[in-house]
Each structure stands twice: as structure tokens, then as C-alpha cells.
Backbone as a ProteinNet text record, in pm:
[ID]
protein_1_A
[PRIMARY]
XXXXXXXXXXXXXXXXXXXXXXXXXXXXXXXXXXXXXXXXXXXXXXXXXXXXXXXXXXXXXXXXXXXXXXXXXXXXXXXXXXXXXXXXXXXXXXXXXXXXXXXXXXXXXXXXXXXXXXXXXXXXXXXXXXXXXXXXXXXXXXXXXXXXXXXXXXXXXXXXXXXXXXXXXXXXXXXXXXXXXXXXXXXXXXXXXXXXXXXXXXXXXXXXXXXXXXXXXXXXXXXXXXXXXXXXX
[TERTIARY]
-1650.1	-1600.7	-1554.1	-1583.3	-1532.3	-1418.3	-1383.2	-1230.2	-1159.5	-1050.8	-1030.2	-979.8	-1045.7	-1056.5	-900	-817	-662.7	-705.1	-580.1	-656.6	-637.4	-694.1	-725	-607.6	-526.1	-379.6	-404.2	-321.9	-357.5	-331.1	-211.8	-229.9	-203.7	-309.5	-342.8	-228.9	-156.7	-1.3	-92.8	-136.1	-216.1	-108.6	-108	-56.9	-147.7	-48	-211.6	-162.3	-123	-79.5	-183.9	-261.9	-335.1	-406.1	-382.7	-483.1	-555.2	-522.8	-657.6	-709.6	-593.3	-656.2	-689.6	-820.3	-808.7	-800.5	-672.9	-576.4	-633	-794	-834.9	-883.7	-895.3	-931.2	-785.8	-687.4	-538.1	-593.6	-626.6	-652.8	-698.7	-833.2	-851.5	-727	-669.2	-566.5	-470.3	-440.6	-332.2	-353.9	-527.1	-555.3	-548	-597.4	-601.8	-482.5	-331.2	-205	-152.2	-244.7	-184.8	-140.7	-121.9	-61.1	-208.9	-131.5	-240.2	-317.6	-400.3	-531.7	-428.2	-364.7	-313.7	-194	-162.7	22.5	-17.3	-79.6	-78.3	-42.9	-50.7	-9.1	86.5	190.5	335.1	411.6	330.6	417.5	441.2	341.6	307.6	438.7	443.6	519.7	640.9	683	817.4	876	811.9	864	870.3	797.9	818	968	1025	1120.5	1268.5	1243.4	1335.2	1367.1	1292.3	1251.4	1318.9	1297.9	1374.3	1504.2	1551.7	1683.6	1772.8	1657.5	1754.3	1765.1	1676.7	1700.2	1828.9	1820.3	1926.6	2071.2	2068.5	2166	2230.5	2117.1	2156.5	2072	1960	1907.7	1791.2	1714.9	1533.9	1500.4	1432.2	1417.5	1235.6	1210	1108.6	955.2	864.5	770.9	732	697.3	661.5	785.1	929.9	970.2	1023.3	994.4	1034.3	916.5	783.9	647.5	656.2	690.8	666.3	826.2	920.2	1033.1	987.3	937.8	893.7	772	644.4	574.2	625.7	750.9	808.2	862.4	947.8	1008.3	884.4	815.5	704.2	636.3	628.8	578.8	680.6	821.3	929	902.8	904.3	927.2	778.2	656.9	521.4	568.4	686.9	700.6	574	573.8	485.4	561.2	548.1	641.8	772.2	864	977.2	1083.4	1006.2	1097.8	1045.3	1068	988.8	1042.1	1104.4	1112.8	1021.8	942.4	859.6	736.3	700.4	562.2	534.7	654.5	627.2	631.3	672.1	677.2	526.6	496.5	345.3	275.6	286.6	151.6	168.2	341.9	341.7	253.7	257.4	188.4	74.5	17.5	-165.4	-186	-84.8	-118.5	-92.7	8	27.4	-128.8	-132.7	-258	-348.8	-386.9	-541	-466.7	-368.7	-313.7	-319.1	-325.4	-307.6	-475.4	-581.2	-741.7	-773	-663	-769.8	-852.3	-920.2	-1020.3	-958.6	-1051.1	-1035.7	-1126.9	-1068.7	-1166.7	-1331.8	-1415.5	-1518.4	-1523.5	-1462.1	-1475.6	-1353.8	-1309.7	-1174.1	-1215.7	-1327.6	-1379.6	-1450.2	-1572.3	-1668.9	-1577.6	-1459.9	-1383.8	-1276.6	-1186.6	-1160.1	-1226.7	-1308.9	-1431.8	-1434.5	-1473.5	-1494.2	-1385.4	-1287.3	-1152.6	-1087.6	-1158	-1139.5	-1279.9	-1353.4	-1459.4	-1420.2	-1332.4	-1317.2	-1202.4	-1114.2	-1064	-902.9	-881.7	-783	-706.8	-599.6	-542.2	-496.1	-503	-494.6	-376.8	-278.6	-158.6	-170.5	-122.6	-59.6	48.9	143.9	290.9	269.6	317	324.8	455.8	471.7	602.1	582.2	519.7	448.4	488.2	383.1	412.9	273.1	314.5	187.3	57.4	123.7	-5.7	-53.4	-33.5	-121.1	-213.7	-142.6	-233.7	-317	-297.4	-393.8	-552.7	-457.7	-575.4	-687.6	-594.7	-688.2	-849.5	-805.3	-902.8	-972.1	-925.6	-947.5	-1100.4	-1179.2	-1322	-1412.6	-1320.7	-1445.7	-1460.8	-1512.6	-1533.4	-1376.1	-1320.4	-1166.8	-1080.3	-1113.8	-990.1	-990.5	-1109.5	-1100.2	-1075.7	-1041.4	-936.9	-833.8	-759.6	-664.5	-559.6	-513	-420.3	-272	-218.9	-75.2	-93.4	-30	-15.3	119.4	188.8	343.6	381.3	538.9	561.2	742.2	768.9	879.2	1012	979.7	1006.9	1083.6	1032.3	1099.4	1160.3	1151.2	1170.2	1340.2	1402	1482.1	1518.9	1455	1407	1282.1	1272.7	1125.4	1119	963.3	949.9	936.1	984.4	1042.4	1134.9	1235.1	1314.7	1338.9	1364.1	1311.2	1308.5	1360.5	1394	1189.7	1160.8	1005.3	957	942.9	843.4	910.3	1032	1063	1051	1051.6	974.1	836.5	786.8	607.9	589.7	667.2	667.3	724.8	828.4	876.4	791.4	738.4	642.7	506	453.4	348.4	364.4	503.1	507.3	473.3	436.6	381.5	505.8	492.8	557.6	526.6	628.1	604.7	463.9	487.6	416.3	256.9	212.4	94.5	75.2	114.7	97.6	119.1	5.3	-40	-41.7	49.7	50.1	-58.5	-129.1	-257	-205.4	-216.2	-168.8	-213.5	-219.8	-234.2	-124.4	-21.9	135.6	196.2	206.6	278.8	449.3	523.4	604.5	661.9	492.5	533.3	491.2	401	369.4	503.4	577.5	690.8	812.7	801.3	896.5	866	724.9	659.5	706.9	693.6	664.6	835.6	918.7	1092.6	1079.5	1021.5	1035.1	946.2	916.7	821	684.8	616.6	478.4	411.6	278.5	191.4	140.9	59.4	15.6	-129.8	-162.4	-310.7	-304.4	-337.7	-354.9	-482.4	-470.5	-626.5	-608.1	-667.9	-686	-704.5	-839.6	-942.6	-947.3	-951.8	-1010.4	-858.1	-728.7	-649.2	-563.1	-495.8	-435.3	-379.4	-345.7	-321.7	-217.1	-182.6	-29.7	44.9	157.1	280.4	347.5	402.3	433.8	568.7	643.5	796.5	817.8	672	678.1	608	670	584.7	422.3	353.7	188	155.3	59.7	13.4	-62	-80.5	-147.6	-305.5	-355	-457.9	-490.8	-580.8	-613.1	-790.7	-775.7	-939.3	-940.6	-1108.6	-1135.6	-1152.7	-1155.4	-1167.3	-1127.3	-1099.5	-1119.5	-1211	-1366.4	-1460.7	-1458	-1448	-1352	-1309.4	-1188.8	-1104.2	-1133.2	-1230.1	-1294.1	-1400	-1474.3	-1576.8	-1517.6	-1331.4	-1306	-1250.2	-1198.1	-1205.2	-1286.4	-1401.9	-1512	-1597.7	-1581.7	-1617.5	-1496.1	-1413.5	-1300.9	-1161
-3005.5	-2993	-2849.9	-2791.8	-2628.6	-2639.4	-2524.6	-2531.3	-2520.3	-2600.7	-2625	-2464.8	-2429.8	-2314	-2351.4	-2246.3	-2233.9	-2215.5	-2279.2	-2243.3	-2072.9	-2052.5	-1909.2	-1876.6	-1764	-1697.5	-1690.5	-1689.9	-1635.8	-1508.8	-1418.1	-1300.2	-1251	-1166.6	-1101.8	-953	-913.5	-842.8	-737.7	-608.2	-552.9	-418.6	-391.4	-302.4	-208.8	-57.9	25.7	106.8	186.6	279.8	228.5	225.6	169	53.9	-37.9	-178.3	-138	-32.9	-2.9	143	229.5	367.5	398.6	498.2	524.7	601	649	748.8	866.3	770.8	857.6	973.9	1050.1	1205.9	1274.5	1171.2	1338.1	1363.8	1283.9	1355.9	1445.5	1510.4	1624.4	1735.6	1696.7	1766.9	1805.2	1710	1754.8	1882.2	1793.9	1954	2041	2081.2	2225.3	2295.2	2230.7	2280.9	2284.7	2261.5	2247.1	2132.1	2043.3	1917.3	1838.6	1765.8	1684.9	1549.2	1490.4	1397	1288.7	1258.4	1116.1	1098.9	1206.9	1234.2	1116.5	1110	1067.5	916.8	827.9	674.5	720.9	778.7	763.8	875.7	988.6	1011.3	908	862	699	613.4	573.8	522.3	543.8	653.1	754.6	742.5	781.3	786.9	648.6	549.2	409	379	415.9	357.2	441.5	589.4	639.6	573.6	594.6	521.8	343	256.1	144.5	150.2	251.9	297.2	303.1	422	479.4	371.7	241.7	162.4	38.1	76	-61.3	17.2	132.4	173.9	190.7	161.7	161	267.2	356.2	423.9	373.2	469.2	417	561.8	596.7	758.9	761.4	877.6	873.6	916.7	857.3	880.9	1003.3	1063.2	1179.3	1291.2	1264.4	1314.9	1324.1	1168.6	1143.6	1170.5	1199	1223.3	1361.7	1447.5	1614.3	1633.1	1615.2	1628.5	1543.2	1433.2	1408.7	1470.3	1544.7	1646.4	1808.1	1819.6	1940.8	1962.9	1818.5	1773.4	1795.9	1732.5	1711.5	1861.9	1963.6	2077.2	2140	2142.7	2224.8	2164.2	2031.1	1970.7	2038.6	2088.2	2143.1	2295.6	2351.4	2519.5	2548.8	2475.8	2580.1	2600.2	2734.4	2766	2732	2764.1	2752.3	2877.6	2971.9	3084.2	3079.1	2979.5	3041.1	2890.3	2859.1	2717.3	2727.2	2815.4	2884.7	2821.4	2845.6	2831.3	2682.1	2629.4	2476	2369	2454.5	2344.9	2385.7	2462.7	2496.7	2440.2	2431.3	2343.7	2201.7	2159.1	2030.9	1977	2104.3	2072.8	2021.8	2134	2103.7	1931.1	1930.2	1756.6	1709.8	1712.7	1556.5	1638.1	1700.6	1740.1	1662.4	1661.7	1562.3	1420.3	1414.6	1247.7	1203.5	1300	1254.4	1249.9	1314.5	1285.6	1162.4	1082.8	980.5	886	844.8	739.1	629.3	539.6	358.8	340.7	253.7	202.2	108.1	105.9	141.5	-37.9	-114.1	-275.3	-327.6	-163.7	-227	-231.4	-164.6	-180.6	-291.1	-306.9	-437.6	-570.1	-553.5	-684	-685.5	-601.1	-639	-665	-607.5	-683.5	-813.5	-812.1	-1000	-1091.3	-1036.2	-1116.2	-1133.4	-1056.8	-999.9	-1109	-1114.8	-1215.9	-1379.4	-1375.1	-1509.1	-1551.8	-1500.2	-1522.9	-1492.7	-1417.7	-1340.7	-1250.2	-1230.9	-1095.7	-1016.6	-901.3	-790.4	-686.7	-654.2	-542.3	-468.7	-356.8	-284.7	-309.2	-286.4	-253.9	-169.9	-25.4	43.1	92.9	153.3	201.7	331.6	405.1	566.3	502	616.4	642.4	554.4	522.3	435.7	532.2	678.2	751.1	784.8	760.4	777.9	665	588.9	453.8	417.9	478.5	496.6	611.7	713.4	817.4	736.9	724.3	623.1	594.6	500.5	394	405.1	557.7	606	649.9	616.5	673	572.5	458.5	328.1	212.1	81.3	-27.4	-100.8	-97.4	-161.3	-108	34.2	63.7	-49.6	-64.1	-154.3	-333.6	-324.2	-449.9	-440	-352.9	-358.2	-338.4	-508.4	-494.5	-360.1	-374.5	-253.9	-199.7	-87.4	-6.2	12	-110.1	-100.8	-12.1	46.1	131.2	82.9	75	15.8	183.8	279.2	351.5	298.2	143	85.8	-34.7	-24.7	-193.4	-125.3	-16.8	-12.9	-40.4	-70.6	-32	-75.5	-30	19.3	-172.6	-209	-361.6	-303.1	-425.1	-523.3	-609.8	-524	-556.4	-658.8	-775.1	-898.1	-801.1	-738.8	-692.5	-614.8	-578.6	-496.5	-633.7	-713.4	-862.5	-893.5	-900.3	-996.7	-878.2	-758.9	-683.3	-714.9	-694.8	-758.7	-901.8	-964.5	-1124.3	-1074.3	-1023.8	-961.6	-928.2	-837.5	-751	-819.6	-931	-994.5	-1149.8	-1177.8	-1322.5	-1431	-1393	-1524.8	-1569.2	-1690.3	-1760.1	-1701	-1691.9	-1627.9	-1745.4	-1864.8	-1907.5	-1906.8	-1877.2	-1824.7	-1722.5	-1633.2	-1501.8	-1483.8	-1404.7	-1382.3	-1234.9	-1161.4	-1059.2	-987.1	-899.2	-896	-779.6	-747.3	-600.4	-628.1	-477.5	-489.6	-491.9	-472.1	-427.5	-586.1	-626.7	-781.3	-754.7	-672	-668.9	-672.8	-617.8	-628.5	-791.6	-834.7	-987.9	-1107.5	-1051	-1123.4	-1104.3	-988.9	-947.8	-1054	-1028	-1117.3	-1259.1	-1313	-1437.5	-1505.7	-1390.3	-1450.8	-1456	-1362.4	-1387.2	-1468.3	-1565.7	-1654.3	-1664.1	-1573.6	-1541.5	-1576.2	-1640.8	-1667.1	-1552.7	-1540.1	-1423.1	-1422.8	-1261	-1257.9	-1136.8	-1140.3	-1031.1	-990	-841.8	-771.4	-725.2	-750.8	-709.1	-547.2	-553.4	-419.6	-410.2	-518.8	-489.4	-413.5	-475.6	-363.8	-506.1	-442.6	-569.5	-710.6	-803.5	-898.4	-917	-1021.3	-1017.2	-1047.3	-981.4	-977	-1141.5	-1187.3	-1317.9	-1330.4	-1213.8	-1179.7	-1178.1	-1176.9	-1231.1	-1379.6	-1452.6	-1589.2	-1523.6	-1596.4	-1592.2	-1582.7	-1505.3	-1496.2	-1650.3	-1683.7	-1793.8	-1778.5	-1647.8	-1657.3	-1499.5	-1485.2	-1376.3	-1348.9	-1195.2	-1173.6	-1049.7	-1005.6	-885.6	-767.6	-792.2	-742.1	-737.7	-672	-741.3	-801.4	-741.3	-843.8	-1005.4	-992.1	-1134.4	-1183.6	-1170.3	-1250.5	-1238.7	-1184.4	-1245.5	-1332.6	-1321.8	-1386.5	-1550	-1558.3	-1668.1	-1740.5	-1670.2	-1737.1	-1754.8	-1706.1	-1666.9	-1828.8	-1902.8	-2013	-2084.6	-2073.3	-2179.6	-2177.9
-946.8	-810	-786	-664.7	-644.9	-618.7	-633	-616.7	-469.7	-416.3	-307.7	-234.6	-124.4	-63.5	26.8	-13.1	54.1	248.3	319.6	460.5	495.4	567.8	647.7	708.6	645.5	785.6	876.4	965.8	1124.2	1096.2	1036.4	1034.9	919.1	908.1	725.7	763.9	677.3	683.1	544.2	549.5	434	401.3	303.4	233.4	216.6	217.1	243.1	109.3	53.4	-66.5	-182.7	-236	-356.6	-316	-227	-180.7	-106.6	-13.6	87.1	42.8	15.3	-0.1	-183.2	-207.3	-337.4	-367.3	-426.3	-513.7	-602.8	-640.6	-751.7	-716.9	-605.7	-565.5	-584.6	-613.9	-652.1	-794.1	-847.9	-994.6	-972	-910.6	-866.2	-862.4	-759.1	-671.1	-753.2	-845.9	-931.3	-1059.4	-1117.3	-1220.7	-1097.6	-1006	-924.9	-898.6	-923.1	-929.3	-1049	-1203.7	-1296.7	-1379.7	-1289.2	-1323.4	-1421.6	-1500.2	-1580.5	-1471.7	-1500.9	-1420.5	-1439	-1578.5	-1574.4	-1526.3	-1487.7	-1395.9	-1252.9	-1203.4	-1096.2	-1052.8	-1197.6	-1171.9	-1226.1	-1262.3	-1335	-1245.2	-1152.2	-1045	-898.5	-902.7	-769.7	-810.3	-915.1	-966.1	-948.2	-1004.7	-1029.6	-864.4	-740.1	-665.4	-552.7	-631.9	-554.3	-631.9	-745.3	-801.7	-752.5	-703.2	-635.8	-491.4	-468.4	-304.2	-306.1	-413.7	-391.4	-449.2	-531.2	-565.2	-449	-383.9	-235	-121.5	-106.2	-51.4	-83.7	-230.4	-293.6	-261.9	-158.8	-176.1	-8.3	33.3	182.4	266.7	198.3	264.2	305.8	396.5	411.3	403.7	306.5	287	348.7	387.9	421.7	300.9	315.5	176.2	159.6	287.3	205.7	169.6	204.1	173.9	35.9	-52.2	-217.9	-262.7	-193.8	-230	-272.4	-221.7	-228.1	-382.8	-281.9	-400.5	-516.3	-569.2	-704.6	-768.4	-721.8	-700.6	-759.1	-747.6	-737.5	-890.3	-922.2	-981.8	-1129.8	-1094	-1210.8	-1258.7	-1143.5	-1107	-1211.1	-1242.7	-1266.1	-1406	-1474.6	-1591	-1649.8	-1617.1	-1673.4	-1676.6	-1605.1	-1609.7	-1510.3	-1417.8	-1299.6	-1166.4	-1156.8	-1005	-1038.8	-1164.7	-1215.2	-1151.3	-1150	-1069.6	-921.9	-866.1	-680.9	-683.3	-582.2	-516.8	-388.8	-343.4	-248.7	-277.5	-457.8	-534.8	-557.8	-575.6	-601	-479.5	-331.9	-202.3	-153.4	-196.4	-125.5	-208.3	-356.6	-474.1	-411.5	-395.3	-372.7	-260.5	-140.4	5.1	8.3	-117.3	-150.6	-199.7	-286.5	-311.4	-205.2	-118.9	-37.4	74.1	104.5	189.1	106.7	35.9	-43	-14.5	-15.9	-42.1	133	241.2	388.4	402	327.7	296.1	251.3	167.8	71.3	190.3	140.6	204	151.7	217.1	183.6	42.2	-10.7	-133.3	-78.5	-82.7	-37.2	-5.5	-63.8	-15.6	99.5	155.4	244	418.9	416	558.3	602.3	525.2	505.8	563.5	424.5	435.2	547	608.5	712.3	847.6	866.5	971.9	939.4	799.7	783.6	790.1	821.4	800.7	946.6	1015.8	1183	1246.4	1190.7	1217.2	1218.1	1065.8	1023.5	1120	1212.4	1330.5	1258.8	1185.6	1133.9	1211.9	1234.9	1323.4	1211.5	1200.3	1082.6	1121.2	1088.8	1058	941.2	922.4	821.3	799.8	673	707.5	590.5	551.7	475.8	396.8	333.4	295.6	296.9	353.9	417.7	574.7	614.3	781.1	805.5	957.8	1017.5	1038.2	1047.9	1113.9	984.8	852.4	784.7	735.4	766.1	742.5	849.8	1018.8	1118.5	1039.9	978.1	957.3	851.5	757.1	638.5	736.3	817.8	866.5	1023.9	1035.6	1163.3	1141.2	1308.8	1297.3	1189.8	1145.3	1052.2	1213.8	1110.9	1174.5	1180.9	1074.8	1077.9	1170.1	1197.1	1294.6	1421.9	1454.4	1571.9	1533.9	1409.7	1414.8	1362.3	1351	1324.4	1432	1453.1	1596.7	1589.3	1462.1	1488.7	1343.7	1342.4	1162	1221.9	1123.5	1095.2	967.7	1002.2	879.4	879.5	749.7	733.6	779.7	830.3	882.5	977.4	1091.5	1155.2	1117.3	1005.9	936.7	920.8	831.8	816.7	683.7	614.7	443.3	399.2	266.6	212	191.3	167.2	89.8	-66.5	-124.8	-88.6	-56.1	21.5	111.2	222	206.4	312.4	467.9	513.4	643.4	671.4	563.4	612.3	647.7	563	628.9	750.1	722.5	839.5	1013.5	990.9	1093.2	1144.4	1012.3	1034.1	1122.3	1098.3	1182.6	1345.4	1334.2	1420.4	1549.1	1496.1	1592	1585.6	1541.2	1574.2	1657	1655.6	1687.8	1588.4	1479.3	1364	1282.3	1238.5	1151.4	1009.6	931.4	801.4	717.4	741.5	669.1	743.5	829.9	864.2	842.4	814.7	758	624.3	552.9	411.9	420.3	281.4	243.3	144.4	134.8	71.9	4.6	-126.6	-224.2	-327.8	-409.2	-523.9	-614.3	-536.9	-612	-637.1	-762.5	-801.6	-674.8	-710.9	-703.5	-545.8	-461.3	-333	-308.5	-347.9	-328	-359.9	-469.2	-514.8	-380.8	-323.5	-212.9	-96.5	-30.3	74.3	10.9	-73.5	-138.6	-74.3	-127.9	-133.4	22.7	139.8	302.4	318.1	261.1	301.8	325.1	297.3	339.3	226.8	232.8	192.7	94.3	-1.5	-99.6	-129.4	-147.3	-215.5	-313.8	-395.7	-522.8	-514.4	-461.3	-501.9	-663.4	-742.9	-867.1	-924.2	-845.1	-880.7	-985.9	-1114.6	-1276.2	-1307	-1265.1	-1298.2	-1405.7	-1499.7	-1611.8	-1543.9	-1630.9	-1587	-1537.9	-1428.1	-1314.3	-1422.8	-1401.8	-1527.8	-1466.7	-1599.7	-1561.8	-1537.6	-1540.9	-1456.3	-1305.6	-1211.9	-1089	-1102.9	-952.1	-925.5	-889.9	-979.5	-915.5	-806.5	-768.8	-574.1	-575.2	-451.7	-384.3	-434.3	-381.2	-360.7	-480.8	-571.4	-672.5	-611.6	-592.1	-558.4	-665.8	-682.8	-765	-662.9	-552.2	-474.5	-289.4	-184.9	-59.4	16.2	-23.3	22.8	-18	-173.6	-221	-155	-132.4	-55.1	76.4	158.3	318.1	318.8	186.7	158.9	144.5	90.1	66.4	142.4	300	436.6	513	475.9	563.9	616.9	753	766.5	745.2	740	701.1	800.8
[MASK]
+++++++++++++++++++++++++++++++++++++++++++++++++++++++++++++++++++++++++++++++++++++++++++++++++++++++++++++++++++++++++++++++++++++++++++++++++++++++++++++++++++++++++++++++++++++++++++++++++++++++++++++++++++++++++++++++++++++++++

């Protein structure tokens, strides 16, 4: 017997930092300032963990502003641009400039059409700015379904912070439990999960979901995956 197909959200809530956009052109960006290729998942990192620090504390700091200062930071710990605080805001510039370039991962357009087909209403909510998650997807087929690019900028802290979801509901009119959060980040799915929202794990061949969060609802290898798995339903 196949396995019973979960019903279809009314509104798919997408995470854009690593689920929609792909990261892997800073490696570039980073050897061209010096920085090593594999710095780039443990600086992503580094500054999602400042960033929910500064939220557990009462702030909502803005991304690219823990983006460039952890950049700088990393810049100073390699001895580049150690005498110039001049030398290291301009290397930093060059990275986040490639990082306001990245593209979509090449299965994120296809599949929101198909998810916009399957009678889905589609949001962003980011923990960046909306206009970069507009640029991401600006000039494809998805831009034209994607009803709003929310940024927790207005949420009033970073997710996973119940207050970013509960914005996202907010500003669409949906019930948390019709609405499904789609990421690759466990930790943001565990956030959505505690505001009530429904879950999907994009994978991308990346290790297995750590078993210190509750399991997502729904696990794809991909986003065409998971439109392919509302698709008709």
C-alpha cells in the first residue's frame, strides 16, 4: 500500500537563507578575500547563533548587519586587513555583495509554480531582509507567485521565535494549522512546529535530522519533491 499522502496547506510559509538560495558561489567569494572555501558553513552558522543570542536578549538585530561584522571578525582571526578597519569593511562588502547575487537552487522555481498550481498560496518569511529574498526570485516564474516576502525585520525577532510565525499568520489571515513551514534548517522547523504550523524538511542529501528536534511532518530530497507530493491532492 503507498504511503498515505499528508493533505495540501493552504499556505506554504518558505524559508529562504539555504532552502531557496545556494550559498555555494561564497566559496568563491571567500577564497578571493583570503578566507578559506570551507569558512562559509561555520561563518552561516556563527552568525545565525549571534543573531539568536541577540534575540534571547531582547534585540532583533538586522542580518546583514551580524553578516558583515562576523565576516570581519573571521577576516581579523586569518590576519587579513588587521591594521585597516577600512581593509576589512570593504573585503567584508565584497562578500555580502556575492551573497545579495546568490541565485535559487535550481529545483526552487520549477517547484513553487507547482505548488502555486497545486492551489497553494506561497510567502517568504526570512531572517534577512524581504528585498533580498524579492531579489533572489526576481525576473523567474516564482516571483509571480509569490503572494508577500515577509522578513522578521517586522516580526520583531529573528525565528525561531514564536512572534516571526505568528507574524506570518498574521499578515496572511491563515490558521497556523493550514499553514506548513518548508526549510532546510531542523531548528527552524522545530520553532514553526512549537507555533503550530505544520512542517516539511528539504533535505538536499544533507545528514540525517538530528533527533534533539521533533521530526518534520513531511521529509523531501528536494522542493520539486515535495510539489510533486501535493500535486493533485
Amino acid at each position: 500500500m503507498a504511503p498515505e499522502v499528508p493533505p495540501r496547506p493552504e499556505l506554504v510559509v518558505l524559508d529562504v537563507n539555504e532552502t531557496l538560495s545556494d550559498l555555494a558561489p561564497l566559496r568563491d567569494a571567500f577564497a578571493s578575500v583570503g578566507l578559506g572555501e570551507h569558512e562559509v558553513e561555520a561563518w552561516f552558522a556563527g552568525l545565525l547563533r549571534d543573531a539568536f543570542a541577540l534575540t534571547v536578549l531582547g534585540d532583533n538585530p538586522e542580518f546583514a548587519d551580524i553578516a558583515s561584522a562576523s565576516l570581519q571578525a573571521r577576516l581579523s582571526a586569518a590576519g587579513i586587513g588587521v591594521n585597516s578597519s577600512e581593509t576589512q569593511q570593504a573585503l567584508a562588502q565584497e562578500v555580502m555583495a556575492q551573497f545579495l547575487a546568490l541565485r535559487p537552487h535550481p529545483d526552487v522555481v520549477p517547484a513553487l509554480v507547482g505548488l502555486a498550481h497545486s492551489g497553494c498560496r506561497i510567502v517568504t518569511l526570512s531572517n534577512g531582509s524581504s528585498a533580498v529574498a524579492r531579489a533572489l526570485l526576481e525576473g523567474t516564474e516564482a516571483d509571480a507567485v509569490i503572494e508577500r516576502y515577509l522578513s522578521v525585520t517586522d516580526a520583531g525577532a529573528w525565528k525561531p521565535h514564536p512572534s516571526a510565525y505568528a507574524y506570518a499568520l498574521s499578515e496572511t489571515g491563515v490558521p497556523a494549522e493550514r499553514a506548513m513551514l518548508v526549510a532546510v534548517h531542523p531548528w527552524d522547523l522545530a520553532g514553526a512546529r512549537r507555533a503550530g504550523l505544520r512542517t516539511a524538511w528539504i533535505a538536499r542529501g544533507s545528514a540525517a535530522y538530528p533527533g534533539h528536534f521533533p521530526a518534520a511532518e513531511v521529509e523531501a530530497s528536494s522542493m520539486t519533491e515535495l510539489a510533486d507530493l501535493f500535486a493533485g491532492h
